[in-house]
C-alpha positions in Angstrom: 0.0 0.0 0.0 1.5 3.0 -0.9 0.9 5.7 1.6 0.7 9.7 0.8 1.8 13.0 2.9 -0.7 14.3 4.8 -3.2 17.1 4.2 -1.8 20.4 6.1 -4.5 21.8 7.5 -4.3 26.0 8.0 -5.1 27.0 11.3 -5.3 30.4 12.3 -5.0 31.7 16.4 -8.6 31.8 16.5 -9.3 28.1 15.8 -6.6 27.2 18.3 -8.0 29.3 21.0 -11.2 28.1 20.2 -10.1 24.0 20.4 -8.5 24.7 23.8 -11.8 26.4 25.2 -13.2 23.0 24.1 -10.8 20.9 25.7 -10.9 23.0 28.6 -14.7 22.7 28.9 -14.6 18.7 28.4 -12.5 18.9 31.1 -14.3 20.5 33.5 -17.6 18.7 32.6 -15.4 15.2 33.3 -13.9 16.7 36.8 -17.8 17.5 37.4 -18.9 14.2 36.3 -16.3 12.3 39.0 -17.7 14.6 41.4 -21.1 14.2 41.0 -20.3 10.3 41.3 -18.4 10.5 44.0 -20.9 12.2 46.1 -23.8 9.9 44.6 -21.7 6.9 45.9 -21.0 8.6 49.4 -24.5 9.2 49.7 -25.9 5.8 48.8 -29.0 5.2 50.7 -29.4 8.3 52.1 -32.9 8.5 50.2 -31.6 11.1 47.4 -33.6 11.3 44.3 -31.9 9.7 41.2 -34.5 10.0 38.8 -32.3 12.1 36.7 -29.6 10.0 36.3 -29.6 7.1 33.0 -31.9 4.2 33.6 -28.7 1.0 33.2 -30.8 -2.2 32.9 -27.3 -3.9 34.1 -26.5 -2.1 37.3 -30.8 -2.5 38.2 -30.7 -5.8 37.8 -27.3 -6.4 39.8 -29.3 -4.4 42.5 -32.0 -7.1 42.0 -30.0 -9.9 42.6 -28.0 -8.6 45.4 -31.6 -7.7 47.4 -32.6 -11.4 46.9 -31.7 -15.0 48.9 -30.3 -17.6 47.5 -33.3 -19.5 47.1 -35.0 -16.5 45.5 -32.6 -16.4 43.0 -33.6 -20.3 42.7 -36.6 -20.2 42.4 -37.8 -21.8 45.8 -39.6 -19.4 46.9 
């Protein structure tokens, strides 16, 4: 396979002000993101409201499980 140079892009001071105000702003949202789970996971069971978080069929189910016995989970009962 015969490979080519690459395309030079031209980039003036405005579009690399404006990628590193993205960057910066996907990195705040990210820091924000650990925090809000952090706190979520300090205060599990306190009661908080989580109906705005994502439904994950996964995680719901685990929660399932772990509420149930072992003969639940069996069918025994």
């Amino acid at each position: 396979m015969i490979r080519r140079n690459p395309t030079l892009i031209a980039m003036t001071d405005m579009d690399v002000q404006e990628i590193r105000r993205l960057v910066e702003q996907k990195k705040k949202e990210t820091e924000a993101a650990a925090t809000l789970a952090a706190n979520m996971s300090n205060t599990k069971g306190k009661g908080k409201d989580t109906s705005h978080l994502p439904y994950v069929a996964a995680e719901d189910s685990k929660r399932k499980r772990d509420g149930m016995s072992r003969d639940e989970r069996l069918g025994l009962r």
